[in-house]
N, C-alpha and C positions, 0 to 999 in steps of 0.2 A: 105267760105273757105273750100276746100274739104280735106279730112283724112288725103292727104300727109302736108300739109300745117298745119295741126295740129299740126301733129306729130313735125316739124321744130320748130314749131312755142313752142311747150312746152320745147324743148333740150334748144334753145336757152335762154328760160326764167329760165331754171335750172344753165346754164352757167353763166346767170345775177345773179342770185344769190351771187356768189364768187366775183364778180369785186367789191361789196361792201365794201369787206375786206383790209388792206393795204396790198399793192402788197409788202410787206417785211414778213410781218408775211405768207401771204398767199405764197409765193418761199418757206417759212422755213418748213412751212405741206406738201406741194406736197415731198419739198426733203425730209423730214421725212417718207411718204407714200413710195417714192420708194424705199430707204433703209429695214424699215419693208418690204416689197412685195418680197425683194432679200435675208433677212434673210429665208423667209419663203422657197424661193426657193432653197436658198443653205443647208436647215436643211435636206432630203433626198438626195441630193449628197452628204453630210458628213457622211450622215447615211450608204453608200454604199460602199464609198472610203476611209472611214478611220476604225469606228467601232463600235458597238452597245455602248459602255460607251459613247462615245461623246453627247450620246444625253443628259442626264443635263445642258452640257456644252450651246448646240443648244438651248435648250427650255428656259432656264435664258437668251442669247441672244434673241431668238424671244420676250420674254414679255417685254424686255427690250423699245426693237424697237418698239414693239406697246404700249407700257407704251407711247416713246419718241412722237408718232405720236397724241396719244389721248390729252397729254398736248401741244401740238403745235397745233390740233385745238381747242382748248379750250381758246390757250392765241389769237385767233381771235375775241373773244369777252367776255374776263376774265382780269384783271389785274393778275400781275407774285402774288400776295398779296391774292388774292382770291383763287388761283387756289395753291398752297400751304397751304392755311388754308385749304380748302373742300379734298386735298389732306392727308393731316394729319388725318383728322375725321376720313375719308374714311379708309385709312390704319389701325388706333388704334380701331377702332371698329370693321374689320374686323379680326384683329388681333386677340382683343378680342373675339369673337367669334368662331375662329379657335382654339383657346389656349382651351377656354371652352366645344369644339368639341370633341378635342381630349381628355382631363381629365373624362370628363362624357359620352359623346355617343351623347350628345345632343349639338343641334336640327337636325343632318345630320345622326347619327347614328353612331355606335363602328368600328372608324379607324385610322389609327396610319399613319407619314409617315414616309420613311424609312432614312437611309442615302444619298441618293441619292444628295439630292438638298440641299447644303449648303449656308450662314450660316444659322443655327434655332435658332432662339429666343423662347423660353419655349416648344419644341418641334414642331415650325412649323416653315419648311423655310419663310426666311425674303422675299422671291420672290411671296409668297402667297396673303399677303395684295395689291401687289403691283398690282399682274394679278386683284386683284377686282378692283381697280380704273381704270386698264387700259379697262377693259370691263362695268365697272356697267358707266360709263358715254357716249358710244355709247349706252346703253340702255335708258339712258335718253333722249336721242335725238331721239331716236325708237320714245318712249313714247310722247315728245314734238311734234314730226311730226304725229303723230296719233290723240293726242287730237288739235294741232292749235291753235287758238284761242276760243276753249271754255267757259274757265276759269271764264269768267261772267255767262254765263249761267250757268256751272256745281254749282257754288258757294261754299260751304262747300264740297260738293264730289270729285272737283277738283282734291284735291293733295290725298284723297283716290285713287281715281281711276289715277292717274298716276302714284306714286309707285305701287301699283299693276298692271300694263303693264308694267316698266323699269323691275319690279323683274320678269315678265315670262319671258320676252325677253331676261334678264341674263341668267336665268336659261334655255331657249332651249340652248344657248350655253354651256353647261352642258353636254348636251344630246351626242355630242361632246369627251366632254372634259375629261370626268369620265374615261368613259372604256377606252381612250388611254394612260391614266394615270397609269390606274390600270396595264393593260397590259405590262408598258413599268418601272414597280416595281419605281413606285414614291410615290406610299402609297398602302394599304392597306383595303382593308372592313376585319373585324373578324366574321366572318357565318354568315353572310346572308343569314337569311336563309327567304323560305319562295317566292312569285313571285318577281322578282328581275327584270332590265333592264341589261341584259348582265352581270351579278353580282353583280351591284349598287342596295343597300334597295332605294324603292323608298319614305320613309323617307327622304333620304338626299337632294332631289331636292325639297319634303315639303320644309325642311329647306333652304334650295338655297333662295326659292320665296320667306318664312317668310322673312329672312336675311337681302336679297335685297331691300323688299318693305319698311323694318322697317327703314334701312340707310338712304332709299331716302326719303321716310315720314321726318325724321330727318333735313336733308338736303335741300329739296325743290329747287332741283335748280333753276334757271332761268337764262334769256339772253342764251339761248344754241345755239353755233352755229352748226344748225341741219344737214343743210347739208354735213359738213365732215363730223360728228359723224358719220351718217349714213353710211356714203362712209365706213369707219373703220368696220361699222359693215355687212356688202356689201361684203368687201373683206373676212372680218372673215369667213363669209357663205361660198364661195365660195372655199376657199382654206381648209380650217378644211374640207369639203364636199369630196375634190378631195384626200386629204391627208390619212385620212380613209377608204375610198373608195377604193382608187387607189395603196397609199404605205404601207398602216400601217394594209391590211389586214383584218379592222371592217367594213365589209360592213353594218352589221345591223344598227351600231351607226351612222356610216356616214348616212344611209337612214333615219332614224330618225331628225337627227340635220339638214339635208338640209332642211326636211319638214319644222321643229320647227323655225328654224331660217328665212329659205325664206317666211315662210308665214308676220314675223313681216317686214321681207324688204322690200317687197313687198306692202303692206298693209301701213305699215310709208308714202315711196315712194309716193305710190300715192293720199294718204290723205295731205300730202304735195303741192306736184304740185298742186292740184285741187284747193285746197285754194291761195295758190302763184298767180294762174291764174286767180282767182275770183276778189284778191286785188287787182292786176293787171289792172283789169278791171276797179274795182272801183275809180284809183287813179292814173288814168291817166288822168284826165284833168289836176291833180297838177304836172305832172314831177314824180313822186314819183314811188316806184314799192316795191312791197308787201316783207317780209325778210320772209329768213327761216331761 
């Protein structure tokens, strides 16, 4: 088989992938995907043609739509019972953590958010916990596509070392997400002082990865279906890259966060396929073909 034929030969088996799934849930993520993809797209035409306040309004929409997208591929291989309890955790802990952020400084460092993003519960908007479930579980799926099927051999290190990849992978989309934030008066740092990223202590991204790793340590998910997550986190990359980059004027962060984020997609991606193709190999004398 020469390289083009590879190359076919691996699209296709990434394709195989999804036909797994039932063709009802699997219409309800694509249409979830392109709704987020069109938020994203119409948040700088709103920005242009209407007026710089709108953007709260935009950015509770877009986490909204990628909230909607991360729980529609999730209910491809979650019951609606599951994904509501790990959603709950997810949000009261984070919650937790942001309430406890703000009051003492820790574990992210002394900052406050403003009025901007309504409603707040004990001082942080309700739209806070919600962006970490809709991102900390394409990080899972980072992390799932990266280790594979290790989990016997890792044994005890397993689920060490797979919160500690979900929560970097969170946290490159940080790298993102901070200065456009801060920029765009959605909260605040109190002097930072000292070497900073664009103005972010980088304190607060320690606590990003603690945060992250300790939830999913918590948590442990399993049955992940890798392949959207990823996709979710694919497009993240992709558009946060060209949005800072291109409209919102942070070239630094944008260059940062492409790196940070493309390397884990990159890297998931193709520790994924390899093993996908491996199984593939092995389990086809049964009819069978390897999952992501």
């Amino acid at each position: 088989m020469d390289q083009e034929d590879q190359v076919k030969t691996s699209r296709f088996i990434d394709l195989q992938r999804l036909k797994r799934y039932p063709s009802g849930r699997l219409t309800t993520w694509l249409a979830t995907m392109v709704g987020w993809v069109l938020v994203l797209i119409a948040t700088p035409i709103g920005l242009w043609t209407v007026e710089a306040g709108i953007f709260p309004f935009l950015a509770s929409l877009g986490v909204l739509a990628q909230l909607g997208a991360t729980i529609s591929a999730l209910s491809l291989e979650w019951s609606a019972r599951r994904i509501l309890a790990i959603g709950a955790a997810v949000f009261a802990l984070a919650w937790l953590v942001e309430f406890w952020g703000v009051m003492t400084g820790f574990p992210f460092g002394e900052y406050s958010y403003t009025p901007a993003m309504q409603p707040q519960i004990g001082g942080v908007p309700a739209l806070i916990p919600l962006a970490w479930m809709m991102m900390l579980a394409p990080a899972w799926g980072v992390a799932q596509a990266i280790l594979g099927g290790k989990q016997a051999r890792l044994k005890g290190w397993y689920w060490l070392l797979f919160a500690a990849l979900a929560g970097a992978a969170f946290t490159a989309w940080d790298l993102y997400l901070d200065p456009q934030m801060v920029a765009r008066e959605m909260w605040a740092w109190k002097a930072a002082g000292g070497v900073t990223f664009f103005g972010i202590p980088w304190a607060n991204y320690v606590g990003w990865w603690l945060t992250s790793s300790l939830i999913t340590l918590l948590i442990r998910p399993t049955r992940l279906p890798v392949l959207p997550l990823l996709a979710i986190y694919a497009v993240t990359w992709i558009f946060q890259g060209i949005g800072l980059g291109v409209f919102w004027g942070l070239p630094g962060p944008a260059l940062a966060g492409f790196v940070a984020m493309g390397f884990f997609t990159l890297l998931a991606y193709f520790s994924a396929r390899a093993e996908a193709s491996q199984a593939d190999k092995q389990q086809s004398a049964t009819g069978e073909t390897g999952a992501w």
